[in-house]
C-alpha positions, 0 to 999 in steps of 0.5 A: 115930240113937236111942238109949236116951233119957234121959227114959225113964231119967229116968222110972224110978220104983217105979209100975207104968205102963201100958206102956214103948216102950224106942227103940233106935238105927241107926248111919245117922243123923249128927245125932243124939248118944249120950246120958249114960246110953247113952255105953256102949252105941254106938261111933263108926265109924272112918274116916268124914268123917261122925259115925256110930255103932254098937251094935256093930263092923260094920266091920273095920279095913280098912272092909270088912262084917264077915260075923258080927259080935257083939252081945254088948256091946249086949246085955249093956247092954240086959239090964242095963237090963232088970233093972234095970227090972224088979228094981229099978223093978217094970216088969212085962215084958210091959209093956216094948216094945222098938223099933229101926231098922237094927242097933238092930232087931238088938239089939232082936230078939236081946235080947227072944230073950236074954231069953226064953232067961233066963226058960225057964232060971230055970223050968226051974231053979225046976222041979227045986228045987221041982216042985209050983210051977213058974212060968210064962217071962214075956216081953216086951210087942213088938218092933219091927225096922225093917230088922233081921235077926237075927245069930244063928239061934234053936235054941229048943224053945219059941219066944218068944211076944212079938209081933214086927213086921217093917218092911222095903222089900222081900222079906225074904231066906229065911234071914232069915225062917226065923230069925225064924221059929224064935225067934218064933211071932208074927210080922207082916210089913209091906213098903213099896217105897220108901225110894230102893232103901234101907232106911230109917224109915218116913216117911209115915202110910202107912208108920207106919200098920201100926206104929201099928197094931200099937202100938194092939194091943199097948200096955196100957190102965190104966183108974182115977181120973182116967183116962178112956178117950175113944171116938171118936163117943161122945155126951156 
């Protein structure tokens, strides 16, 4: 299970780095702990003989799916973070990449949508104070949603432009689709059969190849002193 690391907390400082890739967590993996920072943001599932957690309830007392459930108290803890790297640390957006597996997907996909509908909020106020400047939403760097669909079904006139892929192991369902489809504009769809008929991480270079890939397309590059950017079958 990932969760919000510690040591990305721990990094926190007012330098602008090249890029952040912020994991966020599944509720399918036993061995893993919720760290300090993040003791808020998951929940333990009752009633199993397994340690298992979630970033929000799933399952009614009962233990059967709970058919809508709410997000809400994830992402309320993850637009706190943002904030507060952005505000208080000056981590510009664009630069911050969010990346979950399983309900952590979900989170991540429905936070990069709260965020952008904050952002067209805050112009459109910006626009009525003061017509003559009004700035341009900023959006976040990527995401990307293993197995995660989206819990809520996006109404936006202006889509989010943050590069978004999807990882599954089969077809991704039609209502699933249209969802993504109506919160984003950039969307890329990778499917790899496998995983023992269930969804799960991706496991092989295979797999993780077209996360690589769309990482090494998205992930800033900052070129200074003391930095050097190595190409492959350069001659010294």
């Amino acid at each position: 299970m990932y969760l919000l690391q510690s040591s990305v907390v721990r990094s926190i400082s007012r330098k602008q780095p090249s890029s952040h890739s912020v994991p966020l967590n599944s509720n399918r993996a036993r061995s893993s702990r919720p760290t300090r920072h993040a003791k808020t943001t998951v929940h333990r599932i009752p009633y199993l003989y397994e340690q298992a957690f979630q970033w929000y309830t799933s399952f009614d007392p009962l233990g059967d799916t709970i058919e809508r459930p709410n997000p809400t108290p994830a992402l309320e803890v993850i637009a706190k973070v943002l904030d507060h790297l952005i505000a208080e640390c000056a981590w510009p957006p664009h630069r911050i990449h969010l990346f979950g597996f399983g309900q952590g997907g979900s989170v991540a996909g429905e936070s990069t949508l709260a965020w952008w509908k904050k952002e067209l909020a805050r112009t459109k106020t910006t626009s009525d104070v003061e017509p003559l400047s009004v700035p341009s939403p900023c959006h976040l760097g990527s995401v990307v949603s293993i197995s995660g669909p989206l819990l809520s079904y996006p109404t936006f006139v202006t889509p989010c432009p943050t590069p978004l892929l999807l990882f599954s192991r089969g077809p991704v369902p039609k209502d699933v689709s249209t969802a993504f489809s109506k919160g984003f504009t950039q969307i890329r769809q990778v499917i790899k059969p496998g995983g023992q008929g269930e969804e799960s991480m991706p496991r092989s270079r295979d797999e993780w190849e077209p996360v690589m890939q769309f990482w090494s397309e998205m992930l800033g590059r900052r070129i200074g002193d003391g930095l050097y950017e190595v190409m492959t079958g350069t001659a010294v």
